[in-house]
ROSE-4610 file (N, C-alpha, C; in Angstrom, 1 decimal, always signed):
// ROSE-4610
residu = [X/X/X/X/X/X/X/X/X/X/X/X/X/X/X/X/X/X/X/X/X/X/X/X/X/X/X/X/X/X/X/X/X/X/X/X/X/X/X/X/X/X/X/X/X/X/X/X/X/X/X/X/X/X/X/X/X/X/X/X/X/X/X/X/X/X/X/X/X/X/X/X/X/X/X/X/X/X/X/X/X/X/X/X/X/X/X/X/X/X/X/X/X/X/X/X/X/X/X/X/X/X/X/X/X/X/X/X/X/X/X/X/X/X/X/X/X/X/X/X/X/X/X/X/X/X/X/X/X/X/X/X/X/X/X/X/X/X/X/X/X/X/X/X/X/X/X/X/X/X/X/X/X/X/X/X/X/X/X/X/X/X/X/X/X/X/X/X/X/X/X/X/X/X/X/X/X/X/X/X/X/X/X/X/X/X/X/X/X/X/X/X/X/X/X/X/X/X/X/X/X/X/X/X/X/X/X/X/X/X/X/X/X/X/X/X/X/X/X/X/X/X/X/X/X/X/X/X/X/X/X/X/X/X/X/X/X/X/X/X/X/X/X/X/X/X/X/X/X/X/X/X/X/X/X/X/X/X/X/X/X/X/X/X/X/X/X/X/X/X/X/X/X/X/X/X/X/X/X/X/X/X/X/X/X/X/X/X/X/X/X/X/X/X/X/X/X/X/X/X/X/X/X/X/X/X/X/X/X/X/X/X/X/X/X/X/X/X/X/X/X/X/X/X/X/X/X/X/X/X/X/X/X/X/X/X/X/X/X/X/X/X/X/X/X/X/X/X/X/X/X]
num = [1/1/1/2/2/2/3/3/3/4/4/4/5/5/5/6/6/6/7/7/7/8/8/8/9/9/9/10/10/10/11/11/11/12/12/12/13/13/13/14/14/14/15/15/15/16/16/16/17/17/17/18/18/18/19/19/19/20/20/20/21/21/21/22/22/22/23/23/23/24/24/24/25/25/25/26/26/26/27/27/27/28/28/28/29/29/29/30/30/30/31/31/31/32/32/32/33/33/33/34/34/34/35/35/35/36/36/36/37/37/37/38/38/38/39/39/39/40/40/40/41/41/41/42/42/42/43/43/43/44/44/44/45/45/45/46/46/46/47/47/47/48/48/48/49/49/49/50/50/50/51/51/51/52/52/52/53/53/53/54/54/54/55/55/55/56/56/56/57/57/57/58/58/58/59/59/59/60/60/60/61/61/61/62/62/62/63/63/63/64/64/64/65/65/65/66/66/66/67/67/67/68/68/68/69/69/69/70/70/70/71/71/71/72/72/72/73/73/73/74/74/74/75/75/75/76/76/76/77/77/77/78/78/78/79/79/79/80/80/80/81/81/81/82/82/82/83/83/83/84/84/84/85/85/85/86/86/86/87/87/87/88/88/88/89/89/89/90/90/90/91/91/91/92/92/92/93/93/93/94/94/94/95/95/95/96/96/96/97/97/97/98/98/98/99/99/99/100/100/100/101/101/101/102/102/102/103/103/103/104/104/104/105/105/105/106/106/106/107/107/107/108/108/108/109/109/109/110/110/110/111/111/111/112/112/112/113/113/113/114/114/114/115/115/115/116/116/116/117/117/117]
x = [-50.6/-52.0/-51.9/-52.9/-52.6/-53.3/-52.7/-53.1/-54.1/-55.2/-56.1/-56.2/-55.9/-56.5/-57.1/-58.5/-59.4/-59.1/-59.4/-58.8/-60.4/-60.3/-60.6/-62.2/-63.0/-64.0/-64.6/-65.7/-65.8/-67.5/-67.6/-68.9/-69.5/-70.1/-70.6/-71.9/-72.4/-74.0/-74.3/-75.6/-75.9/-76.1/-75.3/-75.3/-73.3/-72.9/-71.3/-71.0/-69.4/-68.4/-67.5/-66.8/-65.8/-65.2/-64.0/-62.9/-61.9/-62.6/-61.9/-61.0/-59.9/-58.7/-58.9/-58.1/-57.9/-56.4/-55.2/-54.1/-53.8/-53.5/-53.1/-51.6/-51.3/-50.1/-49.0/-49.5/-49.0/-49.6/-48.7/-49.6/-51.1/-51.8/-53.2/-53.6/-52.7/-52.4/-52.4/-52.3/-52.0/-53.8/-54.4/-55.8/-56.7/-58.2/-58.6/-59.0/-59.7/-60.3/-60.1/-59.9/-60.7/-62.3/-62.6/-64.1/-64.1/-65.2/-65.5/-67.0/-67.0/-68.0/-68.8/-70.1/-70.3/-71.7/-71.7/-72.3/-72.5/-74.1/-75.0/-75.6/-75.9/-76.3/-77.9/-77.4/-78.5/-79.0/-77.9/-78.0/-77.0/-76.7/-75.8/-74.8/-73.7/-72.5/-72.7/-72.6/-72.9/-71.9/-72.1/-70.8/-71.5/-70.6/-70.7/-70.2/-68.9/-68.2/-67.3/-66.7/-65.3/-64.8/-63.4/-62.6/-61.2/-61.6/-61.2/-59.3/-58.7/-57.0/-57.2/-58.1/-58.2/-58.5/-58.7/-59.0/-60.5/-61.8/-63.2/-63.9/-64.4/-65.4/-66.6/-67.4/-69.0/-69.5/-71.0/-71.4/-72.7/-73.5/-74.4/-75.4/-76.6/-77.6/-77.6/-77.8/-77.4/-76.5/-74.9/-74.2/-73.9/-74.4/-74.2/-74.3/-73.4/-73.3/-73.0/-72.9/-72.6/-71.0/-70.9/-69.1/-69.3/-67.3/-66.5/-65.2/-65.1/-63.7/-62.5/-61.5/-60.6/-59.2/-57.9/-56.9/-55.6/-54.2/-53.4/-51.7/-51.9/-51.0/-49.5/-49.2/-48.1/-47.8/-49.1/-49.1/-50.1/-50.4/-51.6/-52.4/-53.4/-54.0/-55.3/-56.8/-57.8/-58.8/-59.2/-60.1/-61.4/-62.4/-63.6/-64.2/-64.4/-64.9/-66.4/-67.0/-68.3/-69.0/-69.4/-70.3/-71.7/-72.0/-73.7/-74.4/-73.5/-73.8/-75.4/-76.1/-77.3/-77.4/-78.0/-78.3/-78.1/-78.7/-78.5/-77.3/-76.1/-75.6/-74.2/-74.9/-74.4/-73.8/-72.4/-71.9/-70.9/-70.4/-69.1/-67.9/-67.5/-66.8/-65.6/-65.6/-64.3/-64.1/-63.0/-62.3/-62.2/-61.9/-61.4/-61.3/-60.7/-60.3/-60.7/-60.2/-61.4/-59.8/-59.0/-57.7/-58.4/-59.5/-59.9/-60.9/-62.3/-63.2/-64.4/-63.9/-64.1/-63.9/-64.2/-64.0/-63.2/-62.1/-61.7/-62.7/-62.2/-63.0/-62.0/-60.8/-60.0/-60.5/-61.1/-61.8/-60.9/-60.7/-59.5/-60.7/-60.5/-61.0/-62.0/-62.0/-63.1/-63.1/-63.6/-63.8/-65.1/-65.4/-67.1/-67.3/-68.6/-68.6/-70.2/-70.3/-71.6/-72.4/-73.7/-74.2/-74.9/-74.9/-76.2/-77.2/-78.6/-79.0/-79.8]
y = [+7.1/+6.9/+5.8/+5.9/+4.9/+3.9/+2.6/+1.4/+0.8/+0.3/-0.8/-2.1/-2.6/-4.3/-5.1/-5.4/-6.1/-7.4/-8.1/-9.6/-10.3/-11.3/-12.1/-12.4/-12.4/-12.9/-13.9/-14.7/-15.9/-16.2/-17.5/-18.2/-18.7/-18.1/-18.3/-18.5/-19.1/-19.4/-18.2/-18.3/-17.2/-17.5/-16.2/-16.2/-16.8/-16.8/-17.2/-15.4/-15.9/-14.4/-14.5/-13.3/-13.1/-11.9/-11.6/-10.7/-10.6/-9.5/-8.4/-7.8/-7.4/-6.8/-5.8/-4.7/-4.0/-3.6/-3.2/-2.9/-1.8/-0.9/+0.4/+0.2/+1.3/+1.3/+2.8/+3.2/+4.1/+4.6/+5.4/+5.6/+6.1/+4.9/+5.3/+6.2/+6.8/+8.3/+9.2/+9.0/+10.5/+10.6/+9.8/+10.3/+10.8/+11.3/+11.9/+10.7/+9.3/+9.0/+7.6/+6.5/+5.3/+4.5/+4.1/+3.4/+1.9/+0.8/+0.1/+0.6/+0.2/+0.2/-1.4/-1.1/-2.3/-2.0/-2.9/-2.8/-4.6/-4.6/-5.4/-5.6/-7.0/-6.8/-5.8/-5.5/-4.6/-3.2/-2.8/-1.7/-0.8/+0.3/+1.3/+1.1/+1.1/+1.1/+1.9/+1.7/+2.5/+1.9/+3.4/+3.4/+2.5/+1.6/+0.6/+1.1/+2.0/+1.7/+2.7/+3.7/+4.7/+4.4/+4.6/+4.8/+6.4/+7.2/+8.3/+7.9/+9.2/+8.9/+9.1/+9.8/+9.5/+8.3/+7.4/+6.2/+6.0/+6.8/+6.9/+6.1/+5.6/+4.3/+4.8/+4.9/+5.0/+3.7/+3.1/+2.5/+3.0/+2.5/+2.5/+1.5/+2.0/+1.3/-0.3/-0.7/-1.9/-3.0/-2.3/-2.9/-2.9/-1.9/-1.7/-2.8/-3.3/-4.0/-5.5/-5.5/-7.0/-6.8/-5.6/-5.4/-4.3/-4.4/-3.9/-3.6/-2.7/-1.5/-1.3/-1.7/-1.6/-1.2/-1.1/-0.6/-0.7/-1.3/-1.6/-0.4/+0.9/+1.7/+1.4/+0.1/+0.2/-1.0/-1.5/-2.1/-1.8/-0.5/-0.1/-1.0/-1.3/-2.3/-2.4/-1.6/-1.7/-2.9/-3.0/-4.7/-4.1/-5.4/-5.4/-6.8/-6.7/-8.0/-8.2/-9.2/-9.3/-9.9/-10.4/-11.3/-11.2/-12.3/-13.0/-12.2/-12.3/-12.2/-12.7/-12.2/-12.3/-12.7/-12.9/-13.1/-11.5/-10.4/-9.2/-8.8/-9.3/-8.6/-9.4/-10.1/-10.5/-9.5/-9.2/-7.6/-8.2/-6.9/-6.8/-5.9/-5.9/-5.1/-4.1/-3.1/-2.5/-1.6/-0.9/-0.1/+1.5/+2.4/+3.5/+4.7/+5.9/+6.6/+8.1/+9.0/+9.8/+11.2/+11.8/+12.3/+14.1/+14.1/+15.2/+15.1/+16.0/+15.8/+14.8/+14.3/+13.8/+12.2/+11.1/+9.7/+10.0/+9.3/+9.3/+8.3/+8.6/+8.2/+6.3/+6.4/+5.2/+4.0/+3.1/+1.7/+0.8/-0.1/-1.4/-2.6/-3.8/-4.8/-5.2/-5.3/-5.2/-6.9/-7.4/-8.8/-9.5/-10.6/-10.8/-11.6/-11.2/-12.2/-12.4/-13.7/-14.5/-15.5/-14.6/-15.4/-15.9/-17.7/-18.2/-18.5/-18.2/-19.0/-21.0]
z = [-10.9/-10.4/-9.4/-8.5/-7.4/-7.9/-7.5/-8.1/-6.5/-7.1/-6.2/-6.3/-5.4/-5.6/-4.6/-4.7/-3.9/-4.4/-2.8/-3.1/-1.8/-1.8/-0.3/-0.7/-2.3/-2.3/-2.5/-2.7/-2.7/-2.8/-2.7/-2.5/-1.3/-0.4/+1.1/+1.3/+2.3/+2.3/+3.2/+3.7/+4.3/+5.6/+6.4/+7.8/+7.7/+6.5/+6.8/+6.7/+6.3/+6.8/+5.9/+5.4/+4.1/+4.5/+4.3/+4.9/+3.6/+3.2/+2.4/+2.2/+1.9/+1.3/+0.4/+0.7/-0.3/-0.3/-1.3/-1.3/-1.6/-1.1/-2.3/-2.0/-3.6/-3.8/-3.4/-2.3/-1.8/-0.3/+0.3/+1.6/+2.0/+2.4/+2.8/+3.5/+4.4/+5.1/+4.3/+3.0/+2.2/+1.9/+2.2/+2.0/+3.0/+2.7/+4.1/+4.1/+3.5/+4.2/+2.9/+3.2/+1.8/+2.6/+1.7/+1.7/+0.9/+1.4/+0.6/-0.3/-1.3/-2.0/-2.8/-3.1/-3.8/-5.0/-5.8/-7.0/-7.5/-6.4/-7.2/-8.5/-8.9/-10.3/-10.5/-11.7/-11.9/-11.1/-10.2/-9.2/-9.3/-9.0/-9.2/-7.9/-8.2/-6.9/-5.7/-4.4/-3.1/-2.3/-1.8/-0.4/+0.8/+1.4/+2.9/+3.8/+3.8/+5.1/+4.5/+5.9/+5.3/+6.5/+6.2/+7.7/+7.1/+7.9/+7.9/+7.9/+7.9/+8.3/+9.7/+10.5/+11.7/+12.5/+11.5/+11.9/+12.0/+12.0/+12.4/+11.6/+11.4/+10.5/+11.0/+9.4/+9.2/+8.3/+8.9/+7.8/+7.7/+6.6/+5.7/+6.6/+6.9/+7.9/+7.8/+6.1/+5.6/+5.8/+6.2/+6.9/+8.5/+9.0/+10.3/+11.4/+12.1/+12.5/+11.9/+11.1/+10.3/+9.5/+9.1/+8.2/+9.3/+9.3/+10.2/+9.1/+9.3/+8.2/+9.5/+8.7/+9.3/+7.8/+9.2/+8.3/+8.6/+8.1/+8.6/+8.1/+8.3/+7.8/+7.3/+7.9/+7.4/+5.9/+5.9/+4.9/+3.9/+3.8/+3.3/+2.4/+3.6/+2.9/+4.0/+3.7/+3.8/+3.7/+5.5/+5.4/+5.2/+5.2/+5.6/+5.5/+7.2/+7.7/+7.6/+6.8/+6.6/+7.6/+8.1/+8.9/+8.9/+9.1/+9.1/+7.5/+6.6/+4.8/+4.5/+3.8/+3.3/+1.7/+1.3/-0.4/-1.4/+0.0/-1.0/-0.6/-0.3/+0.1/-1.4/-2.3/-3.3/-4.4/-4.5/-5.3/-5.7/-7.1/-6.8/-5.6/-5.1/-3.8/-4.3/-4.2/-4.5/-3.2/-3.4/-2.7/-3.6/-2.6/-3.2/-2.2/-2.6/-1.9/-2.1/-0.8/-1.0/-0.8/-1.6/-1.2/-0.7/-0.6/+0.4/+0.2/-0.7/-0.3/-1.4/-2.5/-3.2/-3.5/-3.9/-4.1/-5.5/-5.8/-6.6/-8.1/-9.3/-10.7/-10.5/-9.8/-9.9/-9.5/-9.8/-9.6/-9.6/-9.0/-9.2/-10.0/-10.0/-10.5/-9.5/-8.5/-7.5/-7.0/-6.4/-5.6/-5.3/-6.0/-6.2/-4.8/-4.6/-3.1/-3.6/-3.3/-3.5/-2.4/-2.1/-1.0/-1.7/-1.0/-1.6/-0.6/-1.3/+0.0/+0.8]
């Protein structure tokens, strides 16, 4: 099974920036596409941001413009640059992948990022 590990979260005021990691443990090419996701307290987990194997990035109106998905193939290892952070934008963050047309059930430990305001 492919292993995840989100790293790069932390405590930031609002209007700061946090830059996200994710690691997989095999080539990120072998999928169509990975994503970040996130899961506020008391809210159900949603998709932020995909970046396809073509390389194409979509976000979620919420983030648009403020997180930027990115991807480093030979180190498979999926970013996401946060900028100008809000109070709601306070989650746990994970990663995950999508190996054609579905998101995988595989969750890693995920990366807390906390705006204050």
């Amino acid at each position: 099974q492919v292993r995840l590990v989100e790293s790069g979260g932390g405590l930031v005021q609002t209007g700061g920036s946090l830059r996200l990691s994710c690691a997989a443990s095999t080539s990120i090419l072998t999928f169509a596409a990975m994503g970040w996701f996130r899961r506020a307290p008391g809210k159900q987990r949603e998709l932020l941001a995909i970046i396809t194997r073509g390389g194409f990035s979509t976000y979620v109106d919420a983030v648009k413009g403020r997180f930027t998905i990115s991807r480093d193939t030979v180190k498979n290892t999926v970013d996401l640059q946060m900028n100008n952070l809000e109070p709601e934008d306070t989650a746990i963050y994970y990663c995950n992948y999508r190996p054609v047309s579905d998101w995988t059930n595989n969750w890693g430990q995920g990366t807390q990022v906390t705006v204050s305001s």
